[in-house]
Steps between C-alpha positions, in 0.01 A plus 500: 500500500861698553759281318466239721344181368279278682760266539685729716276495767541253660878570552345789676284355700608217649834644705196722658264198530797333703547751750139622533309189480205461753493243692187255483424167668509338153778609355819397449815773529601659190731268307315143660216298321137460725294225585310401224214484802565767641436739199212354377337537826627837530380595168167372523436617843680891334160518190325822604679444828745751673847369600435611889199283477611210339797469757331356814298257293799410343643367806213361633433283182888368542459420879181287396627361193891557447516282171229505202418125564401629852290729324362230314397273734293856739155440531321823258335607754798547701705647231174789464516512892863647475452690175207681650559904478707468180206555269421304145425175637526346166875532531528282816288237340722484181822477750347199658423377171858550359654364831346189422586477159845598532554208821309253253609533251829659423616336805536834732690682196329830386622499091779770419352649150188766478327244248495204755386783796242636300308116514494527895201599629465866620849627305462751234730693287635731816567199702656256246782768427524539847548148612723415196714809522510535883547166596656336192701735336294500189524849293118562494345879442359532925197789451292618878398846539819659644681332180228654285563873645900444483496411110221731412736807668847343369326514171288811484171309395181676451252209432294447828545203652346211440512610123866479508561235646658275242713795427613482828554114495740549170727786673505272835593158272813670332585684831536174722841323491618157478708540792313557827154537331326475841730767675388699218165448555488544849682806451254661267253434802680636772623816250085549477411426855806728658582771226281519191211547717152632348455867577792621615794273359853525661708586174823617656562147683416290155779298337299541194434886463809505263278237244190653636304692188168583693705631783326881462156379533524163681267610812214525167558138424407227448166642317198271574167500434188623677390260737172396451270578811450192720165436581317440854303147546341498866314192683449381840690266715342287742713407810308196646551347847433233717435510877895419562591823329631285164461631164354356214767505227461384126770387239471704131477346220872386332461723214435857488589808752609361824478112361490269767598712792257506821237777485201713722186381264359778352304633218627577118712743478323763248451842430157525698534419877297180607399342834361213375612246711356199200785582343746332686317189407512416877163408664373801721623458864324758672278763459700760740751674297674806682775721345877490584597773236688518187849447336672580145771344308614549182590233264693517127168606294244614785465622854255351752281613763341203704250550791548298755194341649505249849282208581529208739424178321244263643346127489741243309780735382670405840519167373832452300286228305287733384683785358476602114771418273845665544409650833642465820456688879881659586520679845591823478869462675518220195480712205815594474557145419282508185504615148321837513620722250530899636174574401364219713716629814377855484142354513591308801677801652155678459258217657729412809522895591146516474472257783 
């Protein structure tokens, strides 16, 4: 570093951070404490999530349920409903979770320290600082990736990422101040989101190029390592109707990818492509199968590549008696009303354009 010290920074940032903060649905202006709410939802919903994403939910989760006790009380299969689109499905299920246990039993009141956070369900290390500092005031070391980019340039670091991360987490912890520790965190985010951009980072408009000692070579970092190659799984999907034009929908299992959100039954997902309809475990409904076409998605670890095959379902699977476990008929203008992650949707997209 120049002969600035990392205390100095955030003197330097945060008369910037005042006048060139963004403005977000969840956040409080510069100088004013959050909702406690309001940034954990935020935060959750912001995991592998981009800001002009999150937004929209955002609001829509406040108009539904304003307070976490509203939360609380949702139905889960309304809360998945809404969260549909965003992705990791798990997280929605841990905010329900938390929402509960914050209304039960802390009486509505999320705790103010990182240690208490970090026994929620669904709140990590990111989030804890986050919550504490943002919302409480609470000098905590806040690391996401545009935090991660900003120290490793301010600091010249060659380690690749995620190797140096707790080098990272030391410089961020002696950086952050007492006073205004969320302003300071927030402003390390917007300084990555508007300025220190990867690539091509605006270094004429930073407050920090004075402190900055990777400022010659910043569009080269953060170093990371190769990315490992993601692998493709393929299957088939079976859209099933009835004569009324309903669908035949299925809940997931609560654990694992897409836990207890609605589904298309299908095969397993593997490296070979099968049509085997036996392995939805549903009885076989007809012998006529004809073909709709095909979608991909990409998850985390693995992109997907379903064929989608259509079949009108006959005998007793009109009867709602007689339907298999976790599976329901949903007219098409009704999906929109369910659970189905994006994956689910793009099969659906498929099958009703084929008709």
């Amino acid at each position: 570093m120049s002969h600035l010290s990392e205390t100095d920074i955030a003197p330097l940032l945060l008369p910037w951070y005042d006048k060139h903060a963004r403005r977000l649905p969840w956040r409080s202006l510069p100088g004013d404490v959050a909702a406690p709410y309001h940034v954990w939802l935020s935060e959750v919903m912001l995991q592998q999530t981009t800001v002009a994403t999150v937004a929209d939910y955002f609001r829509k989760f406040l108009r539904l349920w304003p307070t976490v006790e509203d939360l609380a009380a949702a139905d889960l299969d309304d809360v998945l409903t809404a969260w549909a689109g965003l992705g990791y499905y798990a997280r929605a299920r841990n905010l329900h979770k938390c929402a509960k246990q914050v209304a039960t039993d802390l009486d509505g009141q999320f705790p103010q320290t990182e240690e208490a956070l970090l026994k929620l369900p669904g709140i990590g290390r990111y989030t804890a600082a986050a919550i504490a500092s943002i919302a409480f005031n609470q000098p905590a070391a806040v690391m996401d990736g545009n935090i991660e980019r900003v120290t490793t340039r301010l600091f010249d670091i060659d380690t690749p990422l995620p190797e140096s991360k707790p080098m990272l987490y030391q410089h961020v912890s002696v950086m952050t101040p007492t006073h205004r520790p969320g302003d300071f965190a927030q402003a390390m985010m917007d300084l990555g989101a508007t300025i220190c951009v990867p690539g091509n980072p605006k270094c004429v408009l930073c407050p920090l190029i004075s402190a900055c000692t990777g400022r010659d070579r910043a569009a080269t970092l953060p170093r990371k390592l190769p990315k490992k190659a993601k692998p493709t799984r393929r299957g088939t999907a079976f859209w099933i109707t009835r004569k009324d034009g309903a669908v035949l929908l299925r809940r997931r299992a609560e654990t694992g990818l897409l836990g207890g959100m609605m589904e298309i039954p299908s095969t397993n997902w593997t490296e070979q492509h099968s049509m085997n309809f036996e392995e939805t475990g549903l009885p076989l409904l007809s012998a006529a199968f004809h073909d709709a076409g095909e979608i991909r998605h990409t998850f985390t670890h693995f992109h997907l590549e379903l064929r989608v095959l259509m079949t009108q379902a006959s005998g007793d699977w009109a009867d709602e008696s007689q339907m298999p476990k976790d599976c329901l008929w949903c007219l098409p203008d009704a999906l929109e009303e369910r659970a189905l992650p994006t994956v689910m949707r793009k099969i659906a997209k498929v099958a009703l354009t084929a008709k």
